[in-house]
C-alpha positions as CSV (number, residue, x, y, z in Angstrom):
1,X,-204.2,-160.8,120.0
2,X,-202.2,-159.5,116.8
3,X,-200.1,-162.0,115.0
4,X,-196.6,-159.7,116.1
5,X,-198.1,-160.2,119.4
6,X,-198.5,-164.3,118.8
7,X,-195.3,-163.8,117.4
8,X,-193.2,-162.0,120.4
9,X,-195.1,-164.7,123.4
10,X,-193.1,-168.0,121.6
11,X,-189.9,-168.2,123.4
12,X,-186.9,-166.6,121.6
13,X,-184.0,-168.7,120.7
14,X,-181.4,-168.9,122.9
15,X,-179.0,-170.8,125.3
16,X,-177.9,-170.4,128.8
17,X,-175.9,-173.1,129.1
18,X,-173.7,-172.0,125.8
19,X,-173.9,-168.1,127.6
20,X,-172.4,-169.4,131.1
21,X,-170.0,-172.1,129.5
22,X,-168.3,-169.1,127.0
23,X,-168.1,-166.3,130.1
24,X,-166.9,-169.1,132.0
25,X,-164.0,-169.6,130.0
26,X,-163.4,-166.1,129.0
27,X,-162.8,-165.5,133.1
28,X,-160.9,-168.9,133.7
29,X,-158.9,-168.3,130.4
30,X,-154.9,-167.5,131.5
31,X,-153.9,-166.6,128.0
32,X,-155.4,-164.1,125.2
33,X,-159.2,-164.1,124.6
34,X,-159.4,-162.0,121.3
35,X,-160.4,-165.4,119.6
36,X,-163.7,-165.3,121.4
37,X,-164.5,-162.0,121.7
38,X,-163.9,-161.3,117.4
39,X,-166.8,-163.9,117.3
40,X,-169.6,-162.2,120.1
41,X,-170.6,-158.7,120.5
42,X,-173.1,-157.6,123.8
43,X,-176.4,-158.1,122.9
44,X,-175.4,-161.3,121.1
45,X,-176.3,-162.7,124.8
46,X,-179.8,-163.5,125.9
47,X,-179.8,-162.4,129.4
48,X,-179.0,-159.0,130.5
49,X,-176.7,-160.1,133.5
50,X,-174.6,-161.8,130.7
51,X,-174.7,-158.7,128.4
52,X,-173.5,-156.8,131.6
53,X,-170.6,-159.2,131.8
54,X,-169.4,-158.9,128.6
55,X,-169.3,-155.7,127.9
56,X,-166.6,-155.6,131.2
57,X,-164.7,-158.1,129.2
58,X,-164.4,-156.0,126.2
59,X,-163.5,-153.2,128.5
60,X,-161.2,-154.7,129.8
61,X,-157.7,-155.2,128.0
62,X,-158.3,-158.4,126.0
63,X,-154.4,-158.9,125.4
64,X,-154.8,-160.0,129.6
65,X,-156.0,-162.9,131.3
66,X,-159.2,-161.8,132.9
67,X,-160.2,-163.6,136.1
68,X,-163.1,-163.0,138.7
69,X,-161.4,-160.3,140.7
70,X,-160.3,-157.8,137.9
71,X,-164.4,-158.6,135.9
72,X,-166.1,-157.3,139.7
73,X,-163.8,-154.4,139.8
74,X,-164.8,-153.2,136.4
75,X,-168.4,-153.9,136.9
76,X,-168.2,-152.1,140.3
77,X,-166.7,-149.0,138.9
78,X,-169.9,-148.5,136.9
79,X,-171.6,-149.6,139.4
80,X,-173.2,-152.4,137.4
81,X,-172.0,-155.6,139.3
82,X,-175.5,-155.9,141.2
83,X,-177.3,-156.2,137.8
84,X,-174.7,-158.7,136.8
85,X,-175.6,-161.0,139.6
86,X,-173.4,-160.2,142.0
87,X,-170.4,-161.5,143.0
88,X,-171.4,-165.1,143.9
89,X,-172.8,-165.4,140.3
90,X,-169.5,-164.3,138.6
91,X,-167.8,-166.7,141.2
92,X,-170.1,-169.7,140.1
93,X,-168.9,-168.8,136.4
94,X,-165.6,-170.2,137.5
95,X,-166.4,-173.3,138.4
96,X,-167.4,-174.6,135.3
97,X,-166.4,-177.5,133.9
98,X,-163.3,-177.2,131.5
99,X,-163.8,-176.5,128.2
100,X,-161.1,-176.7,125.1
101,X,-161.1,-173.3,122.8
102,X,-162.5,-175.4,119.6
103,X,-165.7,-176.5,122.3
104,X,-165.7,-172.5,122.9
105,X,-165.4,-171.3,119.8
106,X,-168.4,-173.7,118.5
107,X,-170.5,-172.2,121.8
108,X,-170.0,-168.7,120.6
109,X,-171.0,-169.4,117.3
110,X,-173.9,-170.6,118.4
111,X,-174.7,-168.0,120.3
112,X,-174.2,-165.5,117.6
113,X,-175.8,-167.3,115.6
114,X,-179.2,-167.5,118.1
115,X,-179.0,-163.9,118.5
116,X,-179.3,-163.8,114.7
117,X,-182.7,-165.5,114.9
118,X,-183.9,-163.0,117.9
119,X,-182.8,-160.3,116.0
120,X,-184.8,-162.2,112.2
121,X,-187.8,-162.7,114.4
122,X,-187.7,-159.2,115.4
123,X,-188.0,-158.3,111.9
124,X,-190.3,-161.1,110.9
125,X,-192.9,-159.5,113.5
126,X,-192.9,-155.9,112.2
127,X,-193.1,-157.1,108.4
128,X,-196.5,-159.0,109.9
129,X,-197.5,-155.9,111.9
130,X,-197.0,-153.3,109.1
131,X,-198.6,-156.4,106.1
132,X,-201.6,-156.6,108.3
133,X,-201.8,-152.4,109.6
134,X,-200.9,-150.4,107.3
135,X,-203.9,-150.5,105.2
136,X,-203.3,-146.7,103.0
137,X,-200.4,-148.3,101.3
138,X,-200.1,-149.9,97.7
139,X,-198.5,-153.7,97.4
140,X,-195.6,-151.8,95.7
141,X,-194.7,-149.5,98.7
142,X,-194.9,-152.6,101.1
143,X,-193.0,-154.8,99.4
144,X,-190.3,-152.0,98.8
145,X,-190.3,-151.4,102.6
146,X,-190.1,-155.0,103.3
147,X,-187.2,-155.5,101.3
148,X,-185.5,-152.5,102.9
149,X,-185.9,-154.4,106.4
150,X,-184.1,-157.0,105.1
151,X,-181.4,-155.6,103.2
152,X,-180.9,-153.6,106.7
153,X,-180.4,-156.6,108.2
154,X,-178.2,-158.8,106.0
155,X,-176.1,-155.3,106.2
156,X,-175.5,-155.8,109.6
157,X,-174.9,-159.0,109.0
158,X,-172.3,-158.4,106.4
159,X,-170.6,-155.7,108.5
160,X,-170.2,-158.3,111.5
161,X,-168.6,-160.5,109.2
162,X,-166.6,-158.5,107.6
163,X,-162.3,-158.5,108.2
164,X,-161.0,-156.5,111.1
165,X,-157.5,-155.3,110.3
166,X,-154.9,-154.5,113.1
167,X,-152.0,-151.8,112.5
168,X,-149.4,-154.7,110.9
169,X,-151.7,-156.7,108.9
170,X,-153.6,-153.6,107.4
171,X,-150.1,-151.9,106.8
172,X,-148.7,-155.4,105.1
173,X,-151.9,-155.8,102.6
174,X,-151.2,-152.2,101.9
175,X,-147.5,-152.4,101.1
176,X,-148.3,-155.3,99.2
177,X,-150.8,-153.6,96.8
178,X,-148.3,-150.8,96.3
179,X,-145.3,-153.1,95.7
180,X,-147.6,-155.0,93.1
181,X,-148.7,-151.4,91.7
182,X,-145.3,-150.2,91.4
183,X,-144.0,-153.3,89.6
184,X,-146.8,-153.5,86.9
185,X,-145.6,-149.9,86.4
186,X,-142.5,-150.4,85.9
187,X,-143.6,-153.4,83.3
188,X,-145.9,-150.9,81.5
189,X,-148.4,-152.7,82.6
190,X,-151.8,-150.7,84.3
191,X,-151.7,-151.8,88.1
192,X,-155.7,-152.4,87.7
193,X,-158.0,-154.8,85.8
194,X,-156.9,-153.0,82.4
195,X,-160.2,-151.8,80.3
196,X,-159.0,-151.9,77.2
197,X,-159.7,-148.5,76.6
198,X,-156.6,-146.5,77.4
199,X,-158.5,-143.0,78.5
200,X,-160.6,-144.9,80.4
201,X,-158.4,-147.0,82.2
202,X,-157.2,-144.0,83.5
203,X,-159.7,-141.8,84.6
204,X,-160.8,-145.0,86.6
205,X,-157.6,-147.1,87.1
206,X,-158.9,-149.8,85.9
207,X,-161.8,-152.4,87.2
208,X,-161.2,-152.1,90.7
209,X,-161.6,-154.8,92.8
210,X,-164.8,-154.3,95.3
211,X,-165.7,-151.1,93.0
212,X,-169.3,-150.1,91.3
213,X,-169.3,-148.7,88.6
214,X,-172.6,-146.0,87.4
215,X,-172.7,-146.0,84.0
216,X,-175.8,-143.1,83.6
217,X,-176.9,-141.8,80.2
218,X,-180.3,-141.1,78.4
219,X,-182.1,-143.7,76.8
220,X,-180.6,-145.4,73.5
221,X,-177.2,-143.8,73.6
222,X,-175.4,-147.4,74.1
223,X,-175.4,-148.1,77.5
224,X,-175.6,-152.0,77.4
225,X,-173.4,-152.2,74.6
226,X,-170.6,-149.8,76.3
227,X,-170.9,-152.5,79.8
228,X,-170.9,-155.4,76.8
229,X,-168.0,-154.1,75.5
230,X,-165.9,-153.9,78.7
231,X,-167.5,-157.6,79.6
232,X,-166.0,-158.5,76.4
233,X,-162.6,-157.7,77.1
234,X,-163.0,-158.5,80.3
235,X,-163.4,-162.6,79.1
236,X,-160.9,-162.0,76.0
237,X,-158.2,-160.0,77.3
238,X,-158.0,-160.9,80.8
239,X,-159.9,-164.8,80.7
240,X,-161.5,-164.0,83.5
241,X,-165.4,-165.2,83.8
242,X,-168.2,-162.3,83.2
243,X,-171.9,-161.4,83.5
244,X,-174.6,-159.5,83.3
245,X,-177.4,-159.5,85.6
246,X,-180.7,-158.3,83.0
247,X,-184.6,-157.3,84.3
248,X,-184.7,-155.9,80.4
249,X,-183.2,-157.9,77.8
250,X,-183.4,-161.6,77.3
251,X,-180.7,-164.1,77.3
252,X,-180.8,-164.5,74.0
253,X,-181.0,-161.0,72.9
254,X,-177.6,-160.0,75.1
255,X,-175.9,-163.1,72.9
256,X,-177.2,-162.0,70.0
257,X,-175.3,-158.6,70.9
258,X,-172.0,-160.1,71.5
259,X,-172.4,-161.9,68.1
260,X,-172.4,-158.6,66.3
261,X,-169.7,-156.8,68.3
262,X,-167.1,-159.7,68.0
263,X,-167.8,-160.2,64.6
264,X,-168.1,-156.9,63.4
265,X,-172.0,-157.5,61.8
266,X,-175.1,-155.2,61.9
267,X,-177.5,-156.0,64.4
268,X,-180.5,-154.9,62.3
269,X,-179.2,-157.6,59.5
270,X,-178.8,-160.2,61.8
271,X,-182.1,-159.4,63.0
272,X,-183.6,-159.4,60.2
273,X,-182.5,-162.2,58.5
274,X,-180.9,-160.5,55.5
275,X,-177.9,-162.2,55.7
276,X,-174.6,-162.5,52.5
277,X,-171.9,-165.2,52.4
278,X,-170.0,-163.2,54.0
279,X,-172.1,-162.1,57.4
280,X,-172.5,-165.7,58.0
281,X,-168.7,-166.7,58.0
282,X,-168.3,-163.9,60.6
283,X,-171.0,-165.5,62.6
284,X,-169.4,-168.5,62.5
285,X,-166.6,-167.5,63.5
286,X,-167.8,-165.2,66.4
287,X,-170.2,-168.2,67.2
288,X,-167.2,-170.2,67.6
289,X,-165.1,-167.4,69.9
290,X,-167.8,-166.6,72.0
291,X,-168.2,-170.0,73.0
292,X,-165.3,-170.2,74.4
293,X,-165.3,-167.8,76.9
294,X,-166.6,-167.9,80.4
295,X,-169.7,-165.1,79.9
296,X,-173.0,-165.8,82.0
297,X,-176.4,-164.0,81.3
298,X,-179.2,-164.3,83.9
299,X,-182.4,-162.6,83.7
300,X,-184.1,-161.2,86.7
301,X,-187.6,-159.7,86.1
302,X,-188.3,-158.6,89.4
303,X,-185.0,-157.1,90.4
304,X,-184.5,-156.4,94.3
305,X,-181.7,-156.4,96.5
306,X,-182.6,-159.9,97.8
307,X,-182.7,-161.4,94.3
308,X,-179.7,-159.2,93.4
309,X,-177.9,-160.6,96.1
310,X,-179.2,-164.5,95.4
311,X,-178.2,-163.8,91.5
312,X,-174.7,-163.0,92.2
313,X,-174.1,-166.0,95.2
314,X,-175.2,-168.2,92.2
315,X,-172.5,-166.6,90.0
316,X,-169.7,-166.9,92.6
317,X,-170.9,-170.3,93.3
318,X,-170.4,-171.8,89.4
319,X,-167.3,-169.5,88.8
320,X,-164.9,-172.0,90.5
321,X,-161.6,-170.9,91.4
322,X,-161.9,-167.8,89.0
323,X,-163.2,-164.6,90.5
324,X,-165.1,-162.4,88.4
325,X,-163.7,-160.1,86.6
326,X,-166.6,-158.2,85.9
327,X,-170.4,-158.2,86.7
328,X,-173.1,-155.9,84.7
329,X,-176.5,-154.9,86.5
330,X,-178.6,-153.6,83.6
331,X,-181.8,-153.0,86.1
332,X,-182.3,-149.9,88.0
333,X,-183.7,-148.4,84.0
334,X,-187.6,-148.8,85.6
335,X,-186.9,-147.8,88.8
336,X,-184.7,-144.5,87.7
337,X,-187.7,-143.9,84.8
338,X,-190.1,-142.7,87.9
339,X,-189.0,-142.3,91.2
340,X,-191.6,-140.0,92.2
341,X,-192.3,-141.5,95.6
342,X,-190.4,-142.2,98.3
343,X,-190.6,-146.0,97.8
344,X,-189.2,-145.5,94.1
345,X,-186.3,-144.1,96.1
346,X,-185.8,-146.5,98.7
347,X,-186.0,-149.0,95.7
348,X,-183.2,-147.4,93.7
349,X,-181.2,-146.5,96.8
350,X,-181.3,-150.8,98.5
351,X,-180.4,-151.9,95.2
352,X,-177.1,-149.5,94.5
353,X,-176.6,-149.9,98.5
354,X,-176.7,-154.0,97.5
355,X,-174.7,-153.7,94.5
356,X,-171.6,-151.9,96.3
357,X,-171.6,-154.3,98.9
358,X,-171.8,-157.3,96.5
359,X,-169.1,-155.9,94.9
360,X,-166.7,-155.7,97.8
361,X,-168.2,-159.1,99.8
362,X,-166.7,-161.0,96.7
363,X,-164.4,-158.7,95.5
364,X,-165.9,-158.0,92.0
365,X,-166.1,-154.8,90.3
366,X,-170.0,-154.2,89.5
367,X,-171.0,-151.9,86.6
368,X,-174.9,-150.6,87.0
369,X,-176.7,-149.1,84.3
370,X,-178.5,-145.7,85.2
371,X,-181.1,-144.3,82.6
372,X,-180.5,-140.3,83.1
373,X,-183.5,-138.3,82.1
374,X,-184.4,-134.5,82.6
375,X,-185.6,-134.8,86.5
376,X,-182.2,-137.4,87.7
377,X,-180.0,-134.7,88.9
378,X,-182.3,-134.4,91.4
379,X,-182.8,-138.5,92.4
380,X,-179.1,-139.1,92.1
381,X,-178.1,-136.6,94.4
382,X,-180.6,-137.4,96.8
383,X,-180.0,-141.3,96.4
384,X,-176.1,-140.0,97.1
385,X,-177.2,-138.9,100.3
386,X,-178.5,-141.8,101.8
């Protein structure tokens, strides 16, 4: 027997009692169930009599009390209600014992939540299937593949809980942010994050909240420092905590950087060593202005979308109360150098995928570095396409 076979005979997470106990309610309920059914989706429920069951419900006009009658008309219509066990089963939902909306609400969570583990096992079982079969490929291409499975499904997990927005509260948010644009105009202010850099500000309004940011260009033409410099103003201007996210450059190195463009010194001196009276009162004082500002460094040398992902949770998690007002990803440099396979491109695609995400799960504008070479048009647009 295979391991995904081992795997697939344990019993899969799941409760019945928590299944019967939500339906229950959701056919007993006299009022609105739109609380419940935000939380559940079909195949969130184990057995396929339930699944039947609920997909009536969401058929059916959740602004309504649903009760037994209206649920085995629906199911009738498409002509489903045997596979849903019948009348008498429906029936037997009703007679449930009572249950409060927070009791409810904590049983559809869980079953969400088991069908999260189904769905993980699933996974977990072709990641064993395709470690142990697929013999022709390289470490590289299955760990690549691996990490595509996952991203795939924290996606799906993103998406199902991510904000649904109705006609008035999508139209207030939106009035809102054009009231607040309208007034930083009228201020002279820039309705975005301001740059600092005028032009720039307004070919991209600003640092948008939830936007990424490609900033491609051949090798040694200032990249880093161009994301450094808008990471710098970024803290300065705006106080707002920054950071890069580095599979290239050490911690101390990106410092060292900073050093030189706050206080105005050559890098190749400070390297060096060659230092005058007066290079070392301008590190002084940037030493002293630079430690005052909320700027984080962390250095990732095997960059993925997983660890992309982990990096930036321990960002949000130290920031506080203050958002970010800007994260750099200085890492997709190896992986744009050679993406002559398909796994090169899967690579490059989960992490830019990752990265726009990120950016709008915590509402964070998120500048990647790109290095262009001859060959890129090519990989970009195909990495555009997926």
């Amino acid at each position: 027997m295979s391991i995904a076979s081992e795997l697939s005979a344990a019993p899969a997470p799941h409760s019945i009692d928590s299944e019967r106990l939500v339906l229950g309610f959701l056919i007993n309920n006299k009022v609105s169930s739109e609380d419940i059914l935000s939380i559940l989706c079909e195949r969130d429920f184990y057995l396929k009599p339930h699944q039947l069951i609920c997909r009536a419900i969401f058929l059916l006009d959740s602004k309504i009390p649903i009760d037994a009658v209206l649920l085995c008309q629906e199911l009738e219509k498409s002509g489903r209600l045997d596979e849903a066990g019948g009348k008498s089963y429906i029936e037997s939902l009703t007679h449930l014992p009572d249950a409060g909306i927070a009791e409810v609400k904590a049983h559809a969570e869980k079953i969400r939540e088991l069908s999260g583990r189904r769905r993980f096992g699933a996974r977990i079982s072709d990641i064993f299937e395709l470690t142990y079969s697929a013999k022709e490929k390289s470490n590289h291409e299955l760990i690549t593949e691996i990490e595509w499975a996952l991203y795939e499904f924290q996606k799906e997990k993103a998406e199902r809980s991510g904000a649904i927005h109705d006609s008035y509260s999508g139209l207030t948010k939106a009035i809102t942010q054009i009231d607040r644009a309208y007034q930083a105009r009228s201020q002279n202010e820039h309705p975005k994050a301001a740059l600092g850099l005028f032009e720039l500000s307004n070919v991209l309004e600003g640092l948008q909240k939830g936007g990424l940011i490609l900033v491609a260009g051949r090798p040694r033409v200032g990249k880093t420092a161009f994301a450094l410099n808008l990471a710098e103003m970024t803290c300065f201007d705006r106080g707002l905590p920054a950071a890069i996210i580095t599979s290239r450059e050490s911690g101390a190195d990106i410092f060292t950087r900073l050093l030189c463009s706050i206080g105005d010194l050559d890098c190749e001196k400070i390297q060096s060593g060659q230092l005058d009276d007066d290079d070392w009162r301008r590190l002084t004082e940037a030493t002293g202005r630079l430690a005052d500002i909320p700027f984080t460094v962390c250095e990732d040398r095997q960059m993925s979308p997983s660890s992309l992902r982990h990096q930036v949770q321990r960002l949000h998690c130290t920031s506080g109360r203050d958002k970010f007002g800007l994260i750099v990803v200085d890492a997709l440099h190896p992986l744009m150098d050679s993406c002559d396979s398909s796994a090169d491109l899967n690579s490059s695609a989960a992490l830019l995928c990752a990265a726009k995400e990120l950016s709008h799960e915590y509402e964070v504008p998120i500048a990647v570095l790109v290095q262009v070479h001859g060959r890129s048009e090519e990989h970009t647009s195909e990495l555009q396409s997926r």
